[in-house]
N, C-alpha and C positions, 0 to 999 in steps of 0.2 A: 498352367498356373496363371493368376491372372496379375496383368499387368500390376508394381508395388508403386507404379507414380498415380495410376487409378483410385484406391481406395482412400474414402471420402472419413475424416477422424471420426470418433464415435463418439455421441455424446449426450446420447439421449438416456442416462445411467438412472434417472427420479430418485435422486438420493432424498429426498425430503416424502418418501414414500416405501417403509418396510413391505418385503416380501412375504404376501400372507400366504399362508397353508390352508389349504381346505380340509375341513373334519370330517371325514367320511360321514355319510348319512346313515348305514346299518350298525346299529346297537351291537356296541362289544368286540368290532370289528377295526376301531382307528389305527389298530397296533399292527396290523397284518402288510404283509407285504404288498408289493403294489398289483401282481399278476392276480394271485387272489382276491382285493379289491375288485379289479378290473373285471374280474368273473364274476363275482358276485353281484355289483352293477348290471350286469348284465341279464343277469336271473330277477333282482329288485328294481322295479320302475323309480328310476332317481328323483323323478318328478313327487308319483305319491310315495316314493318308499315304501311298495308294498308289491305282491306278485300272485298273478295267476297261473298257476302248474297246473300241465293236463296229467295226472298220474295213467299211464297205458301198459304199464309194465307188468299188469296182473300174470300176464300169462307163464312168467319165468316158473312161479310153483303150481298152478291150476288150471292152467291149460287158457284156449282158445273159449273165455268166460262171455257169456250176453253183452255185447254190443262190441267188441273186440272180437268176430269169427273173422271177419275182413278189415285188417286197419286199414288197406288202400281207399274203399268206400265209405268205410263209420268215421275215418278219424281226420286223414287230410283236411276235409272240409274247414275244423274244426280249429286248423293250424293258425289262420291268420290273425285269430282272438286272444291264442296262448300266450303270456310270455315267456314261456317254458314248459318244455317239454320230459317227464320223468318216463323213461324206456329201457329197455334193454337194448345191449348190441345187435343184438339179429334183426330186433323190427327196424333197428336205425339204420343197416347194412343194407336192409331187402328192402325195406317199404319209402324210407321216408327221404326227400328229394333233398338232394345236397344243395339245392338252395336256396335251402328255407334260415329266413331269419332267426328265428327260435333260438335260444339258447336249450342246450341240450343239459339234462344230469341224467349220469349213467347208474343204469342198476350194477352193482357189483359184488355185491353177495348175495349166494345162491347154493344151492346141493341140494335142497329138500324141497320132498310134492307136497301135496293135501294126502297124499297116501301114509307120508311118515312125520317122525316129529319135526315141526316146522321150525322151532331153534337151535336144529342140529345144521348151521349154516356155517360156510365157509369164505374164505374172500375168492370169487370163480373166476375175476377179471384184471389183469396186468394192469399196471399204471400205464404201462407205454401204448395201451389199447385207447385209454381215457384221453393222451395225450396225441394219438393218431385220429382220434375220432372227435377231436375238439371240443371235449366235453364241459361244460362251465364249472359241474362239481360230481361229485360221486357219492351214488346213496348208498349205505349201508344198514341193514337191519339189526334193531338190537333188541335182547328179550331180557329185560329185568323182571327177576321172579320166574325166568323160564328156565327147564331142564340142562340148559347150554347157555346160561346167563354171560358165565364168567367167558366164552369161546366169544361169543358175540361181540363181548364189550374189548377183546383183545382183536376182532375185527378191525373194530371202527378205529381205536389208537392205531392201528397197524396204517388205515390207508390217511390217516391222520396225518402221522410224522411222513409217509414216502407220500402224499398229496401238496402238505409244507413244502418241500426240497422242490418238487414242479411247480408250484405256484397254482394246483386243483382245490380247494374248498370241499370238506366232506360234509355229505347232508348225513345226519345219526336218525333215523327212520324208527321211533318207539312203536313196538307190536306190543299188543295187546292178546294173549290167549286166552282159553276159554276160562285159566283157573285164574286170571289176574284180576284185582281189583279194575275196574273202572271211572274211579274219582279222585278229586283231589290231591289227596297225597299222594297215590301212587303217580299221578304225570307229574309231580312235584317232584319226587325222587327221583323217576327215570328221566326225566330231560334236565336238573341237574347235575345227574352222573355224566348224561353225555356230553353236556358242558363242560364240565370238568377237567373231562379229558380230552379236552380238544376239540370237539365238533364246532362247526363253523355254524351251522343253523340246524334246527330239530322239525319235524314233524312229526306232530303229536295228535290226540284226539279232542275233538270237543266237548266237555261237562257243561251242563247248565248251572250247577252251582259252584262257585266259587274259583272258576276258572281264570280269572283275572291272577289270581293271586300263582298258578302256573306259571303266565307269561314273567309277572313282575319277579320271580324267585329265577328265572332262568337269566343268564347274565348275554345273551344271543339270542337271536331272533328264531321265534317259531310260526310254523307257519301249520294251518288247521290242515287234518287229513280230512278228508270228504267219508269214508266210511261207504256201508250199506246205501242201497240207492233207497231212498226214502220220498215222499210228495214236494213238488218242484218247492212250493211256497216255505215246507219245513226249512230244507234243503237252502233257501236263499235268507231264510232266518238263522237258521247256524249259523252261516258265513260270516252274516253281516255281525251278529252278536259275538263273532268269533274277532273279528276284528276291532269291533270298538271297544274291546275286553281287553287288547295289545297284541294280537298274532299282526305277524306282518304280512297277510297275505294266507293262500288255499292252497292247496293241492287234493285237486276235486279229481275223480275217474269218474265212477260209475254214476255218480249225480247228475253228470253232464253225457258221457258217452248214454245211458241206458233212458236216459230223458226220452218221450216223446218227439220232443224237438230241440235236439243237442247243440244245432249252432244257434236256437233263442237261448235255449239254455244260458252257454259259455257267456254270451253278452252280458245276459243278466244276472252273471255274476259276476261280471268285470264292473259293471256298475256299481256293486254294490261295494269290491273290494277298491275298485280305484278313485270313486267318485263320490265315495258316501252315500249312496244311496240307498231308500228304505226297504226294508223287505216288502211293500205294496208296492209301491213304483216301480220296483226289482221285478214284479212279478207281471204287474200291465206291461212293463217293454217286453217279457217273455211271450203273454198272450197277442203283442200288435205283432212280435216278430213272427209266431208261430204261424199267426191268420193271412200276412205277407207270404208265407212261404208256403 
């Protein structure tokens, strides 16, 4: 213990200066604990307040899909541009290096292939898994209008409230099947619902028309699913229209993994999502980066 004839009085108290509170930067999020904050900062660049996810977790229902046959080769590369990475435990157990910076979100609902119906999901991963495996948040699939609507959406409050109690963030993951509308209202209604009930951030799809009025009706932050691989310039136009629409950010797979050249790619969507940049400019840094490499 240290010497009590040592200690020098205290007195540097700046009473003439109230202790300010910082407001969290993610939408809808001020009220949340601080472990949760602390993970979510971590998945959202605090600077732009926005995030680049690489989604690689295709394979849980469909197998080993085009440009996911080796994640050691297609995807590492690709790590130093993500701020997050959306996987399962297995590729995160077998493939990817404990020390990598990445904030990780874990896939955790799962049971069904491309073989059967794909909203017959269940929750297939412990919290103490998410919490052994340092997860930032956890995704769960949910099918509004789907066969297994109601199982789904009792997923996601499930790892909701037991995510709460750990301080994990659940990302609510809107599918899309083949009989589901794909407009407006329907992302209106499904990433409300998953608001509703708790979801911390949604990934959703992108509409051309009227999609603004999605982000503005959800009361949390969504961030665009990247979809079908489509031509690189389309592909950096969603994004970018996805974001100045109010997404906070992408979570791109196959646009970036199945790209020609996936680490111009990644770049050149981080430009576009963290720096504003246009979908031409987005796409000469792809073509300088592609002809560099």
């Amino acid at each position: 213990m240290a010497d009590m004839d040592e200690i020098k009085e205290a007195k540097l108290f700046y009473t003439d200066r109230p202790q300010e509170t910082e407001g969290f930067f993610i939408k809808g999020s001020n009220s949340l604990d601080w472990g949760i904050k602390n993970r979510l900062a971590r998945i959202f660049n605090p600077q732009s307040g926005r995030t680049v996810m690489l989604a690689i977790d295709h394979g849980y229902f469909q197998g080993p899909t085009t440009g996911l046959e080796r994640v050691d080769i297609n995807i590492l590369p690709l790590l130093p541009f993500a701020d997050t990475l959306m996987l399962t435990r297995g590729i995160l157990r077998s493939v990817i290096p404990p020390s990598t910076s990445n904030s990780i979100v874990l896939r955790v609902s799962g049971g069904a292939s491309i073989l059967k119906e794909l909203s017959n999901e269940d929750i297939a991963v412990d919290i103490e898994e998410s919490i052994r495996l340092n997860a930032c948040a956890m995704a769960v699939q949910v099918f509004i209008g789907g066969e297994y609507e109601k199982q789904s959406i009792i997923n996601m409050t499930r790892m909701v409230d037991i995510g709460n109690r750990y301080g994990i963030p659940t990302l609510a993951v809107t599918a899309v099947g083949k009989d589901m509308a794909r407009d407006a209202q329907y992302f209106r209604l499904a990433c409300r619902i998953c608001a509703e009930l708790g979801a911390h951030y949604i990934k959703t799809y992108y509409i051309e028309k009227n999609f603004e009025t999605v982000t503005a009706s959800c009361p949390v932050p969504i961030v665009m699913a990247g979809g079908k691989k489509i031509p690189e310039p389309e592909a950096l136009t969603m994004a970018y229209n996805a974001v100045q629409q109010g997404a906070y950010g992408v979570d791109i797979g196959r646009n970036i993994f199945q790209s020609e050249a996936p680490v111009a790619m990644i770049q050149a969507i981080r430009a576009v999502v963290h720096e504003n940049e246009t979908p031409a400019r987005a796409f000469d840094l792809y073509n300088t980066l592609k002809r560099e490499k």
